[in-house]
LODRENMAR-918202 format. One record per residue (C-alpha): residue number from 1; residue in one letter; x, y, z. Coordinates in steps of 0.02 Angstrom, whole numbers, plus 50000, padded with zeros to 5 digits. Layout:
N
+--------+-------+-------+-------+-------+
! drenvo ! lumza !     x !     y !     z !
+--------+-------+-------+-------+-------+
!    NUM !     a !     X !     Y !     Z !
...
+--------+-------+-------+-------+-------+
% end
This chain:
152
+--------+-------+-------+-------+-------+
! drenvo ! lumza !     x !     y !     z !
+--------+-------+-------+-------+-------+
!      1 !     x ! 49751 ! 48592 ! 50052 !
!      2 !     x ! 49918 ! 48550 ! 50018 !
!      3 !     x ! 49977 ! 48534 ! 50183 !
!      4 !     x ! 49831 ! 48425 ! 50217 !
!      5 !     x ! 49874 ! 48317 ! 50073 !
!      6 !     x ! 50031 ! 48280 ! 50152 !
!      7 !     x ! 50134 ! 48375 ! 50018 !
!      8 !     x ! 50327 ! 48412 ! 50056 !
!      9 !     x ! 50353 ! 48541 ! 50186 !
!     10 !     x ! 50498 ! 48633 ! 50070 !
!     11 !     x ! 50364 ! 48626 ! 49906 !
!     12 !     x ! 50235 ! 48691 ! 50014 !
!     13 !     x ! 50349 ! 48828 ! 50085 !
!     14 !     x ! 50432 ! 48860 ! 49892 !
!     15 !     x ! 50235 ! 48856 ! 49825 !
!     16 !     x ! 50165 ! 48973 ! 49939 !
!     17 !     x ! 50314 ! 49090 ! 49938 !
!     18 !     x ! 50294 ! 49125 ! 49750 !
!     19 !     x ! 50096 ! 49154 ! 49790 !
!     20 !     x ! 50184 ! 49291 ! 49904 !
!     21 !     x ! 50306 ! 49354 ! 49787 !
!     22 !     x ! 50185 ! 49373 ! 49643 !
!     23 !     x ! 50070 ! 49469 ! 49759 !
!     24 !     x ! 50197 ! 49586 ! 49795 !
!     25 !     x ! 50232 ! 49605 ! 49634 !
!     26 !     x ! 50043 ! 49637 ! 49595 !
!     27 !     x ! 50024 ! 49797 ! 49711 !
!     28 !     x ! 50200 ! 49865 ! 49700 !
!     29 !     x ! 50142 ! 49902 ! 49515 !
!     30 !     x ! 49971 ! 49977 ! 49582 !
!     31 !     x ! 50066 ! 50077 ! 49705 !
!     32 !     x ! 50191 ! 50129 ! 49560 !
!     33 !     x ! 50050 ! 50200 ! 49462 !
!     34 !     x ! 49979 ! 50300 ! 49592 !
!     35 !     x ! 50146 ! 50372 ! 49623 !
!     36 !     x ! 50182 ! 50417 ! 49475 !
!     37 !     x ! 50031 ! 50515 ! 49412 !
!     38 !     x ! 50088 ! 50570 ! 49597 !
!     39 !     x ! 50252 ! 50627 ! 49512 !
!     40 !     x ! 50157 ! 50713 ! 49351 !
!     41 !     x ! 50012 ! 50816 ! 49426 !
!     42 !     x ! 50116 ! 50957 ! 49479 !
!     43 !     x ! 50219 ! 50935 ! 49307 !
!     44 !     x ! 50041 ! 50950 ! 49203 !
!     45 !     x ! 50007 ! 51092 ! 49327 !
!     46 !     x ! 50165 ! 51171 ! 49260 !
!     47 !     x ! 50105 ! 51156 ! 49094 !
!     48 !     x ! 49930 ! 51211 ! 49105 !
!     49 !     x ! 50017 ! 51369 ! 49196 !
!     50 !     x ! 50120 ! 51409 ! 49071 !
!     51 !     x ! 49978 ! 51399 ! 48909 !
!     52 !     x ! 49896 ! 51523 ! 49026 !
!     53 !     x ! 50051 ! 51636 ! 49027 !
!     54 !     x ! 50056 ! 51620 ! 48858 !
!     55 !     x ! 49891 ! 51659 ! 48827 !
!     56 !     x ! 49879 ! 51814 ! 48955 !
!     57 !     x ! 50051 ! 51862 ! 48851 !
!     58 !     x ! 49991 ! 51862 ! 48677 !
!     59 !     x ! 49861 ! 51988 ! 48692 !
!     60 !     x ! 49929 ! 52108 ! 48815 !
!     61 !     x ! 49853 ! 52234 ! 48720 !
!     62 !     x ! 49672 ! 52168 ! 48775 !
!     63 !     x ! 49653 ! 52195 ! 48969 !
!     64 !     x ! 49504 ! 52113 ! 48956 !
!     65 !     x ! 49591 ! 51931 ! 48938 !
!     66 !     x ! 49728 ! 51973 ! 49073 !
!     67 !     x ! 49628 ! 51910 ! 49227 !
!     68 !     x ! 49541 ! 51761 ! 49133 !
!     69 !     x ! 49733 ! 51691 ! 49068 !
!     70 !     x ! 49806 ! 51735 ! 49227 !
!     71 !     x ! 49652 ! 51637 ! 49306 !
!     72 !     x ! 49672 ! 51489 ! 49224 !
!     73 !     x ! 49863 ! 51480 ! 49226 !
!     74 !     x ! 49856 ! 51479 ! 49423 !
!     75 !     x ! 49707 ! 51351 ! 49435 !
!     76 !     x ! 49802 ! 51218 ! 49340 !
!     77 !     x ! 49944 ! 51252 ! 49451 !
!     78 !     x ! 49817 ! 51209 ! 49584 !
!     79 !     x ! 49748 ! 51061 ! 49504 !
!     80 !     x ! 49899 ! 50985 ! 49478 !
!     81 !     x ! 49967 ! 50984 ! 49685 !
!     82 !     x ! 49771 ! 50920 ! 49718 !
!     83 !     x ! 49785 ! 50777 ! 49588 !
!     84 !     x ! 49958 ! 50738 ! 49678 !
!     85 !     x ! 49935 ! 50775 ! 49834 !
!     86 !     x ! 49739 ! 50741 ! 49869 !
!     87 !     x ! 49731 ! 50623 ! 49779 !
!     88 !     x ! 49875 ! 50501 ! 49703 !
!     89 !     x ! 49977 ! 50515 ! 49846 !
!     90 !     x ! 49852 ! 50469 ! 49981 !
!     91 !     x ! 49784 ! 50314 ! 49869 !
!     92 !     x ! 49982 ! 50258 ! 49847 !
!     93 !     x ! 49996 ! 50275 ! 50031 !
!     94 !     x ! 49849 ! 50184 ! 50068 !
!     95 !     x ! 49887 ! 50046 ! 49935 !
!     96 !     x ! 50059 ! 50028 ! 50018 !
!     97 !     x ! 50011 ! 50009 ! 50191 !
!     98 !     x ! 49852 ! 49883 ! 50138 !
!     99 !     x ! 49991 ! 49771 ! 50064 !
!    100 !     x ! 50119 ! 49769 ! 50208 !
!    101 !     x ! 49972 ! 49691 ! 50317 !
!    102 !     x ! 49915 ! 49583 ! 50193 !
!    103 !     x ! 50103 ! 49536 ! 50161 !
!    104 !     x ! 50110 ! 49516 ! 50350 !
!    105 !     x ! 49969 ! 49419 ! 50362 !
!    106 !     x ! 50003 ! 49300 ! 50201 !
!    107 !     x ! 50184 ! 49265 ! 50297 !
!    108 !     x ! 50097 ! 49231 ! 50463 !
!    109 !     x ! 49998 ! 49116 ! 50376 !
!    110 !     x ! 50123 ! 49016 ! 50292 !
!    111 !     x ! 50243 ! 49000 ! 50447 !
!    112 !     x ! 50091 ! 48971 ! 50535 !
!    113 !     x ! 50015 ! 48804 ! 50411 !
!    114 !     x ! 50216 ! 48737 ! 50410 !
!    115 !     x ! 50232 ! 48734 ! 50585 !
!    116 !     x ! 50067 ! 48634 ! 50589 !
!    117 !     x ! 50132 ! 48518 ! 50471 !
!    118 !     x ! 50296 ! 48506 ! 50552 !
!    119 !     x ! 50187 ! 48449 ! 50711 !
!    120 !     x ! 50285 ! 48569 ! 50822 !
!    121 !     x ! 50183 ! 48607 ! 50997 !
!    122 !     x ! 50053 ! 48715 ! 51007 !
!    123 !     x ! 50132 ! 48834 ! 51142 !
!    124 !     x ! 50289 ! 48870 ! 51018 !
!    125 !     x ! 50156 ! 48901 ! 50857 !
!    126 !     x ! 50085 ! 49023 ! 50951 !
!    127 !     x ! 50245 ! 49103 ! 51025 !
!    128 !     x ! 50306 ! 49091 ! 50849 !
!    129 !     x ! 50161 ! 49169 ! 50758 !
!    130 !     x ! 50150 ! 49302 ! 50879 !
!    131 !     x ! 50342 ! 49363 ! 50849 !
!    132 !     x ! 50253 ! 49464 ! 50708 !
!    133 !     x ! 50167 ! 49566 ! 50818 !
!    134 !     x ! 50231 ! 49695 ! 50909 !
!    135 !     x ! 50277 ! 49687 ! 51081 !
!    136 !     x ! 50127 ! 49785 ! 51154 !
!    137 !     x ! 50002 ! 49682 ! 51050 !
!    138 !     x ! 50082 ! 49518 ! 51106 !
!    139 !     x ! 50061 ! 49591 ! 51291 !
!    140 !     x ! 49875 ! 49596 ! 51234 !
!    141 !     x ! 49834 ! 49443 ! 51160 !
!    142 !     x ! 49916 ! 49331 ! 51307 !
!    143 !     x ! 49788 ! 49423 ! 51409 !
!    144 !     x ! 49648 ! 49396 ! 51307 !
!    145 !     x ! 49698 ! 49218 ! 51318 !
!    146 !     x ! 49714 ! 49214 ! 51508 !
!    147 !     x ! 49536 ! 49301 ! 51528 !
!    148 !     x ! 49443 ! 49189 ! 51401 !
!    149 !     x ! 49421 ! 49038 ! 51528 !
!    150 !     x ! 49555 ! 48956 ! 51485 !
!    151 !     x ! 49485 ! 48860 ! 51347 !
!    152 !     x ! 49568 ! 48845 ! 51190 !
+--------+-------+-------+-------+-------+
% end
């Protein structure tokens, strides 16, 4: 809307480049918390372990208790690496790599709407926009292009 409303190309760029930044900003702290209940799974895996130990320890006189102790000292060990490694890792992971395309995409977009404005030919938008994709996919798209009719 703005660059339809004839608004300043540099206030359109500045505008839109804080909607970026802030949207970074956004999922870098989603990704952080992921990452670091990533960090503290094993850590609280540790811990469970070792109130097990110290359990099974306590009462060595009791064989009885030994195996249930020593049972759930090594299953909190082993809830720990799946809360980090099943599960907070692969969501930070995921969270990252959903926000470098959206990144991507949100900086397409922008170069994209200020070439428009700018009026530049069609043939250079399209060369320009497509510098964000890698070589291979450019390869693709011209060709799709070429086998479309023709038409744009």
């Amino acid at each position: 809307m703005l660059v339809v409303d004839g608004t300043d190309p540099e206030l359109v760029r500045g505008i839109l480049d804080t909607d970026l930044m802030c949207m970074e900003a956004r999922h870098k702290k989603n990704c952080s918390f992921w990452e670091k209940w990533g960090e503290l799974g094993p850590a609280w895996g540790m811990i469970g372990t070792l109130i097990g130990l110290v359990n099974m320890l306590k009462d060595l006189s009791d064989m009885a208790t030994i195996g249930p102790n020593m049972a759930v000292a090594l299953l909190t060990t082993l809830y720990g690496s799946i809360i980090a490694n099943w599960l907070c890792s692969p969501v930070a992971e995921k969270l990252k790599s959903n926000s470098a395309a959206e990144t991507t995409l949100k900086e397409l977009t922008i170069e994209g709407l200020l070439s428009i404005q700018a009026g530049e030919n069609p043939r250079v938008i399209e060369e320009k926009l497509k510098s964000f994709l890698p070589p291979a996919t450019r390869d693709n798209v011209s060709e799709n292009d070429d086998a479309g009719g023709g038409e744009a």
